[in-house]
C-alpha positions in Angstrom: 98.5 109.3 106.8 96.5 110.5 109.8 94.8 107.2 111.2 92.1 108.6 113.3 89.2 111.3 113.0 88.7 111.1 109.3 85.7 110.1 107.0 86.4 107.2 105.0 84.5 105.3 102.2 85.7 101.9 101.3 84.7 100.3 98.3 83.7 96.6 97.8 84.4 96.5 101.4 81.0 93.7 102.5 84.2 91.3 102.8 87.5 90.3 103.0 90.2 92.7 103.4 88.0 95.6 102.7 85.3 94.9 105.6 88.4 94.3 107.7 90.2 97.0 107.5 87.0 99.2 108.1 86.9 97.1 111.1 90.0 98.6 112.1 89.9 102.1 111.1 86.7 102.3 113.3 88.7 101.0 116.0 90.6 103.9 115.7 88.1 106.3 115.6 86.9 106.9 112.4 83.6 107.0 110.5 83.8 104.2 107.9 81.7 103.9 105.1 81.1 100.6 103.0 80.4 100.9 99.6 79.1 97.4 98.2 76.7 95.6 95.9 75.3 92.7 97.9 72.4 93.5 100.2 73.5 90.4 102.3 76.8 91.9 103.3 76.2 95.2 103.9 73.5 94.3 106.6 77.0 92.1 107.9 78.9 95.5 107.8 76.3 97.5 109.4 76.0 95.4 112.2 79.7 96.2 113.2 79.4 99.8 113.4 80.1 100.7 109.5 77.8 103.0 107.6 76.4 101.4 104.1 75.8 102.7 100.6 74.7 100.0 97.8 76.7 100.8 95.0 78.0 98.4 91.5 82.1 99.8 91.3 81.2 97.9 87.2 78.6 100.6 86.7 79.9 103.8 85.4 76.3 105.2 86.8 76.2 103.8 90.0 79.6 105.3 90.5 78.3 108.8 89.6 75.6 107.9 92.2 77.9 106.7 95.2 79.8 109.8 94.6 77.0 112.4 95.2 76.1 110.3 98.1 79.1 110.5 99.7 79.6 114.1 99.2 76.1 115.3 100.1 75.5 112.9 103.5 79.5 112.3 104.6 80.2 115.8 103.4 83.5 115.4 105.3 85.0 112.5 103.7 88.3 112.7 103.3 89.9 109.5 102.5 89.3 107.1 99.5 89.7 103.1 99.5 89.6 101.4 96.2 89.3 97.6 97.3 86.5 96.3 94.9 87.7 93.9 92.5 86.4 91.1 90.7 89.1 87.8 90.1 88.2 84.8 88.0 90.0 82.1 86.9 90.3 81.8 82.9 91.3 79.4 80.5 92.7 81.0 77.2 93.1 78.2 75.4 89.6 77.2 75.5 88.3 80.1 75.3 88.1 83.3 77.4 84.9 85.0 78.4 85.0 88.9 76.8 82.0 89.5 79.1 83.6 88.2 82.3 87.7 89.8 80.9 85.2 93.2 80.6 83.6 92.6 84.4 86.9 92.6 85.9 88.4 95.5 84.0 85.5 97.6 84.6 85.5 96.9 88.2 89.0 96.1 89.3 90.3 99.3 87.0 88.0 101.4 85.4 85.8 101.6 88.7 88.6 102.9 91.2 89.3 105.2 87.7 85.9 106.8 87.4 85.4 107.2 90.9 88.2 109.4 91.5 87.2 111.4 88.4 83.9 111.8 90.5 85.4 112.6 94.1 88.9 114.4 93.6 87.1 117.9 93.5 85.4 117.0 96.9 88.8 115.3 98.2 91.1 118.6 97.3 89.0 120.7 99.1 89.5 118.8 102.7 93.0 120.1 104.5 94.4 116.8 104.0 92.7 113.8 102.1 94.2 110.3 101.1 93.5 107.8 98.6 94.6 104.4 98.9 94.4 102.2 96.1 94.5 98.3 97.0 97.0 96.4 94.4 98.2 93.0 94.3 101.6 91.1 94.1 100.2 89.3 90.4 100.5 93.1 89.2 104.2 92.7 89.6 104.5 89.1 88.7 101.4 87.5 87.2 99.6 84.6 87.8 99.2 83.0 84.0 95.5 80.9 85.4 94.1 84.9 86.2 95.6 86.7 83.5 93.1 89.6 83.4 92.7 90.2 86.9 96.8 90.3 87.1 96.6 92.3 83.9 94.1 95.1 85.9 96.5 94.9 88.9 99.6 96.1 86.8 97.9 99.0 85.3 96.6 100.0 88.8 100.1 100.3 89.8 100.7 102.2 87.3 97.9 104.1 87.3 98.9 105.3 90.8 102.5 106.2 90.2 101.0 108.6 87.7 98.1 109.7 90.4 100.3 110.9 92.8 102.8 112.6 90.5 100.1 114.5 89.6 98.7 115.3 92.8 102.1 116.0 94.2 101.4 118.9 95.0 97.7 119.1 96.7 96.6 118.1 99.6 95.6 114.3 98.6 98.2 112.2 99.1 98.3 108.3 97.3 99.1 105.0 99.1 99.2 102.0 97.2 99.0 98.6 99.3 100.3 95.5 97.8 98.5 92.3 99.1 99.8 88.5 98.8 98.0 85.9 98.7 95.3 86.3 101.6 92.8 84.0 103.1 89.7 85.5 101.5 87.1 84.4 99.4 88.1 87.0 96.3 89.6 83.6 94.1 86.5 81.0 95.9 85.1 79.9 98.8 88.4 77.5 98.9 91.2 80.7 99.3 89.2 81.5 103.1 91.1 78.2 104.4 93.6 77.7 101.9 97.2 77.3 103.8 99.3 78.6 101.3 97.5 82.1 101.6 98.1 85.0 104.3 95.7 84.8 107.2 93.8 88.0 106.6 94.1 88.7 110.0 98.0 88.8 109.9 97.6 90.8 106.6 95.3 93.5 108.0 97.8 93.3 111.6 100.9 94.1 109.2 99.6 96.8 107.3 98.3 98.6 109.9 101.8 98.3 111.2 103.1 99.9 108.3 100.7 102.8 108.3 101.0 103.6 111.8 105.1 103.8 111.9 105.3 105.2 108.1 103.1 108.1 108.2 104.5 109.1 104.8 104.8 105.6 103.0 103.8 105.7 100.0 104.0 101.2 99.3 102.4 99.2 101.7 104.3 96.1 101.3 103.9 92.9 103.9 106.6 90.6 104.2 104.8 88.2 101.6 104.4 90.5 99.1 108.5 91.1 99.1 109.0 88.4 96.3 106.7 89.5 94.1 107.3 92.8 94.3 110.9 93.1 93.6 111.0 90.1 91.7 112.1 92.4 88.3 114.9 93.9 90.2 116.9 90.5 90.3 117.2 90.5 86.4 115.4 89.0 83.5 116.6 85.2 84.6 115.6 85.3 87.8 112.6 86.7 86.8 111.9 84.4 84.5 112.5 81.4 86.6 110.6 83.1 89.6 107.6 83.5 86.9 107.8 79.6 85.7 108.5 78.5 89.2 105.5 80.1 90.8 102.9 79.5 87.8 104.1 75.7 87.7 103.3 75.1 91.4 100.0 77.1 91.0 99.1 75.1 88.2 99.9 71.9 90.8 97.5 73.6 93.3 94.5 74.6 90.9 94.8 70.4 90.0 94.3 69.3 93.3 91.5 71.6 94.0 89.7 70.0 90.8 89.9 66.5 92.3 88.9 67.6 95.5 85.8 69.2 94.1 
């Protein structure tokens, strides 16, 4: 991927990793547009040199709005961020929420879905056009206490193996980046300072990294994401005891958050 003089629309990007790495593609000299639903950050975004576009990635309508947008006033966008997501802890046993599982598949999956359907005709008309499509590490090995937001991840990766078999051979090319755990506020206020997550900073340092000496990588895995990733590739014992292992001392972590709240 070229890093400098594109277009590029980032969405659910008010915060986080998506506001940061729009922070760092402007650096480089690019015209970065945020696509987000709260008023509040967006003015945040604006004020560091990022063009804005309200849009709700959950509404199949807004999406079909954001998408003339973006072709009719950045008619030369040519790369595609899908960072909007939605995660939320659940517990099954008591009793899930259908209308927060629904929020978080229509955002975290159907959203980046839709929204291609909407902007690959504009994207394979550009010389060369990129979409990168934010993961996670719970796609590879789930987090049991976020079962529908890990559920969302998985398909994603999925979803863009298939992508860019298909697109093979055009002139869009797909990246997928694989986060850890980074200090952010996706999971709570309490995952901006908690120590066993990445620094986002790190994080955003790393895969820019990765971009710049890989132009044709096609994974964007940090160092922290390593485990998670290849944790199948060990067989189904180590897999299995990876899974336990990492859910048991999560479920240790998510306690001692309770009593501290």
């Amino acid at each position: 991927m070229k890093l400098t003089g594109n277009t590029i629309l980032i969405t659910g990007a008010g915060s986080g990793i998506g506001l940061a790495l729009g922070e760092e593609f402007v650096k480089l000299d690019n015209r970065v547009i945020v696509a987000a639903r709260s008023p509040e950050k967006l003015k945040v975004a604006k004020s560091k040199g990022l063009e804005t576009i309200q849009a709700d990635l959950c509404e199949a309508g807004s999406i079909q709005t954001l998408s003339r947008k973006v072709t009719q006033e950045f008619p030369k966008t040519n790369v595609l961020i899908h960072n909007a997501a939605i995660c939320k802890l659940e517990d099954l046993v008591q009793g899930g929420s259908p209308a927060v599982q629904e929020e978080m598949i229509a955002t975290n999956l159907l959203g980046p879905m839709r929204l291609n359907e909407a902007l690959l005709p504009h994207l394979l008309k550009q010389p060369s056009a990129t979409i990168i499509i934010l993961t996670s590490g719970l796609g590879f090995v789930p987090s049991a206490f976020y079962p529908t937001y890990s559920a969302t991840k998985a398909a994603l990766h999925s979803y863009s193996q298939s992508l860019r078999f298909q697109l093979k051979a055009t002139s869009v090319r797909v990246i997928e980046i694989v986060p850890p755990y980074v200090q952010t506020q996706l999971g709570g206020t309490f995952q901006a300072t908690d120590p066993n997550a990445m620094p986002l900073n790190d994080f955003i340092s790393e895969v820019m990294q990765i971009l710049n000496d890989h132009s044709q990588v096609e994974e964007v895995l940090v160092k922290r994401t390593l485990a998670h990733r290849f944790a199948a590739e060990a067989g189904r014992d180590k897999y299995d005891a990876f899974f336990k292992q990492y859910n048991e001392s999560l479920f240790n972590d998510l306690g001692r958050r309770r009593e501290l709240m």
